[in-house]
KENU-379030 format. One line per field, with one value per residue (C-alpha): x, y, z; residue number from 1. Coordinates in pm, 1 decimal. Last residue first. Example, Ala and Ser with C-alpha at 12.3 -4.5 7.8 and 13.67 -1.06 7.14 Angstrom:
BEGIN
X	1367.0,1230.0
Y	-106.0,-450.0
Z	714.0,780.0
num	2,1
This chain:
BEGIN
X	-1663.1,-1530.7,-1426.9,-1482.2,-1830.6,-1914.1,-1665.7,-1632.3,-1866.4,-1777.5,-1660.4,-1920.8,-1876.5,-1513.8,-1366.0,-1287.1,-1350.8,-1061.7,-1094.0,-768.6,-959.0,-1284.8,-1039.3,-854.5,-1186.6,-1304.7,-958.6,-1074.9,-1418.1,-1283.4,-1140.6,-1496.7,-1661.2,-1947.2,-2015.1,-2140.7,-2018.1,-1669.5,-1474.7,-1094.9,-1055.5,-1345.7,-1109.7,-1324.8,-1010.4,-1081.9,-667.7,-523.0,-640.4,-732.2,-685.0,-817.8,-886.9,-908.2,-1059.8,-1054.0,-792.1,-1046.8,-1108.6,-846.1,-948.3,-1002.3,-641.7,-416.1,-127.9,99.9,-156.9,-320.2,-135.7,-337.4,-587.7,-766.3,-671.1,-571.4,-493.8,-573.5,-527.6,-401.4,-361.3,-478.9,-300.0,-475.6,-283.3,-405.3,-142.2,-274.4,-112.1,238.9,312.7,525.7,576.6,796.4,791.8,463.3,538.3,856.1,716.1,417.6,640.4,910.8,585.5,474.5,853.9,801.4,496.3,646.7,910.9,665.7,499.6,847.5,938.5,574.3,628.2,1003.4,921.5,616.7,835.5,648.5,777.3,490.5,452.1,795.5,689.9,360.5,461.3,771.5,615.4,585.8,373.1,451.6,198.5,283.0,82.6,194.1,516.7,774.8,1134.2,1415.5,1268.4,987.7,1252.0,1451.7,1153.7,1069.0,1412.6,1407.6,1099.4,1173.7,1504.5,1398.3,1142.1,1362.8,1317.2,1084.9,1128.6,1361.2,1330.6,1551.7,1691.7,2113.7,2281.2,2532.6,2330.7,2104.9,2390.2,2525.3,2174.4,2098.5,2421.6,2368.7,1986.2,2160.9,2428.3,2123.9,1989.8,2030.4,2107.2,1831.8,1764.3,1736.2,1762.8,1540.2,1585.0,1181.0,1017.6,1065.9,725.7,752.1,379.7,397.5,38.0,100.6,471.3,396.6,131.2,-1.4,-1.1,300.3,535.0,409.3,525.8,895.1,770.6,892.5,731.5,740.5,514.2,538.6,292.5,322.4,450.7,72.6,-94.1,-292.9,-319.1,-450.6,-224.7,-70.8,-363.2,-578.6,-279.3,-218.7,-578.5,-562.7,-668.2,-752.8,-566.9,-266.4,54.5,78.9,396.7,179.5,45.2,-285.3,-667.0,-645.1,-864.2,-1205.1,-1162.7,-1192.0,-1240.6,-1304.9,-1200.0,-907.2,-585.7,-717.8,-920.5,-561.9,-402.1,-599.3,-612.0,-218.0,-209.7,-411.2,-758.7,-910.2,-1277.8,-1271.2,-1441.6,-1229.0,-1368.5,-1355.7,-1559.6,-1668.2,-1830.8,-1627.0,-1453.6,-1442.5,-1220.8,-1205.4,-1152.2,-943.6,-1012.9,-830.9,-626.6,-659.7,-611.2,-258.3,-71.0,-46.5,-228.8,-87.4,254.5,306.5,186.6,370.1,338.5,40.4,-164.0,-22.0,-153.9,-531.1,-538.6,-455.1,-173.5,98.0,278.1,525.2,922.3,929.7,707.3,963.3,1218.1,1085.5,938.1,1321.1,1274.2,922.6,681.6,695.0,817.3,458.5,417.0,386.6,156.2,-167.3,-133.5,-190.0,37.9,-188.7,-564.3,-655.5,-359.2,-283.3,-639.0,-631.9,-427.0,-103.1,-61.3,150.2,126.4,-15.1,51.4,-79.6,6.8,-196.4,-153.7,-377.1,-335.8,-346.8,36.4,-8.7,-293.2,-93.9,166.4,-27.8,-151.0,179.5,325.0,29.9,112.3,453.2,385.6,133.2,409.7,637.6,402.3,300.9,681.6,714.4,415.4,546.9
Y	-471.4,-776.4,-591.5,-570.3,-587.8,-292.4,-136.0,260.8,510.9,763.4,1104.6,1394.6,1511.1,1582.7,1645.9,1263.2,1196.7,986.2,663.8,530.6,246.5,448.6,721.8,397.9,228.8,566.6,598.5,248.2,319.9,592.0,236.3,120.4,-239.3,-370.4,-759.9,-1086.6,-1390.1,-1522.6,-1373.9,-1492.3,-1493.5,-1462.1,-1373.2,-1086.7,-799.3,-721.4,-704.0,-741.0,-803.5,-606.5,-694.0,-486.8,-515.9,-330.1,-281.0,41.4,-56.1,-335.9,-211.8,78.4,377.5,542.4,439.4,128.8,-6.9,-302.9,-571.1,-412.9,-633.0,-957.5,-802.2,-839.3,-790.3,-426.6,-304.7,-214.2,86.0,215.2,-92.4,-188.4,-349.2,-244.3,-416.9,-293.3,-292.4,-341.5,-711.3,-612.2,-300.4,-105.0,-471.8,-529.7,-913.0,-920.5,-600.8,-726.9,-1003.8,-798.6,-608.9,-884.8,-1092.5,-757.8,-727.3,-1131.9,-1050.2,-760.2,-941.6,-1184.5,-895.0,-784.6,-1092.8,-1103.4,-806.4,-881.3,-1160.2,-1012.3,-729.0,-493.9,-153.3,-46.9,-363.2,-316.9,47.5,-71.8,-362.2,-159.9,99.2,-23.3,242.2,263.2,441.2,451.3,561.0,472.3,607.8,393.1,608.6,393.9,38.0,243.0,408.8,80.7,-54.3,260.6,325.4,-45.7,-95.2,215.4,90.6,-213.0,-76.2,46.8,406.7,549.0,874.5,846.0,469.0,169.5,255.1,319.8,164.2,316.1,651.8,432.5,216.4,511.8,611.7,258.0,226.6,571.2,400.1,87.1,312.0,423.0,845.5,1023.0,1373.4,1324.4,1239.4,907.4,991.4,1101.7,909.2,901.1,935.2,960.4,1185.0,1371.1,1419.9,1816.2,1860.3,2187.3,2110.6,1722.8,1738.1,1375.2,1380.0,1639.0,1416.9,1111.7,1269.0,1114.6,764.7,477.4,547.4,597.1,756.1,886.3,975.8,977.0,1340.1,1438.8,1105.7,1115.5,1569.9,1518.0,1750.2,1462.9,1228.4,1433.6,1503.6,1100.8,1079.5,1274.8,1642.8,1754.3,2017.4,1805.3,1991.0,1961.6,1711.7,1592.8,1258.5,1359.2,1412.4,1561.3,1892.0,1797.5,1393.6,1418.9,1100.1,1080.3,854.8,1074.5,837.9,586.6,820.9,1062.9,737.1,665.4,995.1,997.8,646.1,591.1,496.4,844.9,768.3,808.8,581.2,256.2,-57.4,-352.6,-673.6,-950.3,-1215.6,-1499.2,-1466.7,-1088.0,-1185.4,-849.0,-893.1,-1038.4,-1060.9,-1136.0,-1390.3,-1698.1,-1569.2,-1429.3,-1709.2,-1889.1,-1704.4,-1369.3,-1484.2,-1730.2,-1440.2,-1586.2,-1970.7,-1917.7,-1786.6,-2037.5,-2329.0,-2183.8,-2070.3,-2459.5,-2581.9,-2432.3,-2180.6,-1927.6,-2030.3,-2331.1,-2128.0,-1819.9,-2070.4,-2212.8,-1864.6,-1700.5,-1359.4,-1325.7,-1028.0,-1082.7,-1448.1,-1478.3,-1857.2,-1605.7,-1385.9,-1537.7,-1796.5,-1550.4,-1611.6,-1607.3,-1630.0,-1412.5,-1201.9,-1210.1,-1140.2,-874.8,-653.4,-460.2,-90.6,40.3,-208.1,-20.2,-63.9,117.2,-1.3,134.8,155.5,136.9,369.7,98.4,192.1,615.8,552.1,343.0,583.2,910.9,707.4,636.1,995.5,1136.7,906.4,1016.8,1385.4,1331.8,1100.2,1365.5,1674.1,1515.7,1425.1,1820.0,1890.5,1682.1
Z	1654.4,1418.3,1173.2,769.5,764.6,557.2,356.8,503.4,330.6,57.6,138.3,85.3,451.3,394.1,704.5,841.1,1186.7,1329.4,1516.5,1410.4,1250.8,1162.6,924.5,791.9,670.7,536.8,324.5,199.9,51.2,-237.5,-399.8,-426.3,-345.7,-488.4,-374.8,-449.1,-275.7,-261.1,-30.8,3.4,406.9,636.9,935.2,1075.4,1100.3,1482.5,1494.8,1140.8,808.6,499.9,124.5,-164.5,-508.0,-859.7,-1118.7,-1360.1,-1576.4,-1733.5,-2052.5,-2158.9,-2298.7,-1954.8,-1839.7,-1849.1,-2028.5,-2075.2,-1997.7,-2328.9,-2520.7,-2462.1,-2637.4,-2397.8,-2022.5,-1996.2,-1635.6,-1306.3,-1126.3,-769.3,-618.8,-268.2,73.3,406.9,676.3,1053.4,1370.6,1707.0,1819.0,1801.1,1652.3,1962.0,2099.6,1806.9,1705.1,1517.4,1353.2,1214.2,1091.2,899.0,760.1,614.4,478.6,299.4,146.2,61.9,-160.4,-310.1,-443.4,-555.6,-749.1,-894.5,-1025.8,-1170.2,-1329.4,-1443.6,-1634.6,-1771.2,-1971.0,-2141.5,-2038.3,-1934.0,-1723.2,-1579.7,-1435.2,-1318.5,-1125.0,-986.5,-796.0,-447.5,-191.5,140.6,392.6,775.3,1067.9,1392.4,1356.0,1554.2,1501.7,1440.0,1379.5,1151.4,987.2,887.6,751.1,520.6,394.4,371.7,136.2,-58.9,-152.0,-257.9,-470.3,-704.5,-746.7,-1012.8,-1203.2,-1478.3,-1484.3,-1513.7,-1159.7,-1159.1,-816.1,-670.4,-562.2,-407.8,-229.4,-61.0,83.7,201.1,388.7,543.5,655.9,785.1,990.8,1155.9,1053.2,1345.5,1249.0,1000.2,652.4,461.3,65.2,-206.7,-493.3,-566.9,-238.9,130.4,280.1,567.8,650.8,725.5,559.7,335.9,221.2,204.8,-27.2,-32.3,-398.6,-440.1,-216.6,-411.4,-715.1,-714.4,-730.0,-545.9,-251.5,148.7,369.9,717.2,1074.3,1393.4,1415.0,1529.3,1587.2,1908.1,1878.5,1524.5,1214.1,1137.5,1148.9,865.9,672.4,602.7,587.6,288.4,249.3,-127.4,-303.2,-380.3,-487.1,-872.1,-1003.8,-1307.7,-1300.1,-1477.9,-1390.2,-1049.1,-1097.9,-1238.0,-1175.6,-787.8,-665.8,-276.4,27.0,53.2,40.7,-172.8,-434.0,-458.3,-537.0,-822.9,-941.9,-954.4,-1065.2,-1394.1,-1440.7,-1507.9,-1442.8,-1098.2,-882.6,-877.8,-867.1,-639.3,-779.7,-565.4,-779.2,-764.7,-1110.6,-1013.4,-737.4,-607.5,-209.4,17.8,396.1,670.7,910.5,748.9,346.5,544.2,559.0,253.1,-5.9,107.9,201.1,-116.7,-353.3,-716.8,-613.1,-431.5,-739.3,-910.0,-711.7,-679.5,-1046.9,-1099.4,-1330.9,-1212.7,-1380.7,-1129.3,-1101.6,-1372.0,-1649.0,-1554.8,-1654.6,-1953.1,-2079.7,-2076.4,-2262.3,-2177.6,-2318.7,-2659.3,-2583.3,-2512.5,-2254.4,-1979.9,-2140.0,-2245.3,-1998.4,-1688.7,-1368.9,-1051.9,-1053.4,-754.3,-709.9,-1093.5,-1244.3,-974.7,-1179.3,-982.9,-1153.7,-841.0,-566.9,-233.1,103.8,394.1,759.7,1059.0,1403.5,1658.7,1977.5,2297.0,2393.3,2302.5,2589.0,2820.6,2756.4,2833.5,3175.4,3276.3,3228.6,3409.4,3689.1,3713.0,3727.8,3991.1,4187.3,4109.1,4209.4,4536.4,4645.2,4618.5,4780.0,5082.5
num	362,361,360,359,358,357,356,355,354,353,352,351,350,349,348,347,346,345,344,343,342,341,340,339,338,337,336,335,334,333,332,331,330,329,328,327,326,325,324,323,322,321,320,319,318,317,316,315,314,313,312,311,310,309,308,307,306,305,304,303,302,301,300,299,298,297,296,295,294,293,292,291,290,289,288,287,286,285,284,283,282,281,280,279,278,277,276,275,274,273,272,271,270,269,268,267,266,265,264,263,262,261,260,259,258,257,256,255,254,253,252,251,250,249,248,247,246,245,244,243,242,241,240,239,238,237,236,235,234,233,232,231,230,229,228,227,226,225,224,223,222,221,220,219,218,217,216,215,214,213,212,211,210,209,208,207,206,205,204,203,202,201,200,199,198,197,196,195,194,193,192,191,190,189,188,187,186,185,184,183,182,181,180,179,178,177,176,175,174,173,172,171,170,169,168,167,166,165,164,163,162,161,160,159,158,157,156,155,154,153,152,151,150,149,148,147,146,145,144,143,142,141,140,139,138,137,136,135,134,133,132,131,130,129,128,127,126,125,124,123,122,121,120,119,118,117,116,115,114,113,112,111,110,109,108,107,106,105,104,103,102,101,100,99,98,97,96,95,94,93,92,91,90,89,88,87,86,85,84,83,82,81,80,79,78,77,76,75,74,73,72,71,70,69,68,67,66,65,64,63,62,61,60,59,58,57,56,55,54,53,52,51,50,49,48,47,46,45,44,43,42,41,40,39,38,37,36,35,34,33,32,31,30,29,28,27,26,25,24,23,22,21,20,19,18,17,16,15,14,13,12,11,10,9,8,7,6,5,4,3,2,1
């Protein structure tokens, strides 16, 4: 009898911990590398697609992205996000609109850009360059790891090779795939050994950027394979092809991008781990230069205009108010906040900014 007591206990516990691990949210970050809002809200900009500086074919990029209505060619590069997903969230920075996003540190270049994201804090004293230094701050990332709900629930993808140093993967224990780094495991899918082959096949343009390709499916393929509730990828192309001047391939890029967030948020809809309890928060890093025309190709403090940004949220309790249009202040440093409140975990920095307002329904 005490036997048949300590199965059915045993058993009961069991059901209860996976009802609970079952109604855990999960969360999906997403960041474009260096992606300006004057694209996502206005779509291809004049100034440079009809440049042959920066074009080498202008009739055929013309054919793929101008239309003659912000609204028209903003769909035609970001079909997923203006087609589908302006119903089910929120987007905000349309500066034309007045809704503005900003960054708080005064860098405006990616590694204190992502350091704002992840921590809800700038911290322009000691992150103020890209170098590979291990993080001193605590991201969210960390945070969950080291949680008893999410503890091992938690990875991160990107195309750069210092994203293991910004979320500090030897202190936090996030594993982090970045750069050419390949799938690891003893059970790595044939899909994942397929991926590694191919990466070592297939030169990048850059030194130390990956093409986001291969970050997208490393990170797809690990989420089929091992669920983590907690996953941050983070596309690098936008800002690598705009430093190198070529428009064509930046707007390739961001429609690539596009379809790689469509491919997520299908595959969440069809998994019942993901299904119906899995937040979007998509956010760049920097912006970029606007005028002169030439400034497009660069950003930081000297640069006007590298220091907006935007963000896009939807998912469960998301309120569906789409595009906003009325005036607003937003701050990069306010979306690690919105993360912490999702997975309903108390973040240790007390001088953290606040969550956005009104983003959820409850």
């Amino acid at each position: 009898m005490r036997q048949i007591l300590i199965i059915f206990l045993f058993i009961l516990v069991c059901q209860i911990s996976e009802a609970q691990d079952h109604a855990a949210p999960r969360v999906i970050l997403i960041t474009l590398d260096g992606m300006r809002w004057q694209e996502l809200f206005t779509g291809a900009d004049s100034l440079l697609i009809f440049n042959s500086a920066y074009v080498r074919d202008t009739s055929e990029l013309q054919q793929r992205f101008w239309r003659t209505t912000p609204e028209d060619r903003r769909k035609a590069l970001f079909p997923f996000l203006w087609n589908e997903i302006v119903s089910k969230g929120q987007l905000h920075g349309n500066r034309f609109l007045g809704s503005k996003v900003n960054l708080t540190n005064q860098m405006w270049f990616s590694y204190p850009g992502y350091n704002e994201i992840l921590t809800g804090k700038a911290d322009d004293d000691r992150i103020n360059s890209n170098d590979k230094i291990e993080n001193p701050n605590v991201t969210f990332l960390e945070v969950a790891q080291h949680s008893e709900q999410y503890k091992d629930q938690v990875a991160a993808f990107g195309s750069w090779d210092v994203f293991p140093y910004i979320i500090n993967e030897k202190r936090s224990g996030v594993p982090v795939n970045a750069g050419f780094e390949l799938a690891k495991g003893a059970r790595i899918t044939a899909r994942e050994e397929f991926l590694n082959q191919l990466q070592t096949q297939i030169p990048s343009p850059w030194n130390a950027v990956r093409l986001d390709a291969f970050t997208h499916h490393f990170a797809l393929e690990y989420m089929r394979r091992k669920h983590p509730k907690i996953v941050y990828i983070a596309y690098g192309e936008t800002d690598d092809f705009a430093h190198d001047g070529n428009y064509e391939a930046y707007l390739t890029a961001a429609n690539n991008t596009d379809g790689f967030i469509r491919d997520l948020f299908a595959y969440t809809e069809e998994d019942p781990f993901y299904k119906g309890r899995t937040v979007f928060v998509i956010t760049t890093d920097h912006g970029r230069g606007t005028v002169p025309p030439e400034t497009w190709k660069s950003h930081g403090s000297e640069v006007a205009g590298a220091g907006q940004v935007w963000v896009v949220v939807f998912g469960p309790h998301v309120r569906p108010l789409g595009e906003i249009r009325t005036e607003e202040q937003l701050y990069s440093a306010q979306i690690a906040p919105v993360i912490y409140g999702v997975l309903g975990l108390k973040n240790p920095d007390k001088e953290a900014s606040m969550p956005i307002d009104g983003l959820f329904t409850h």
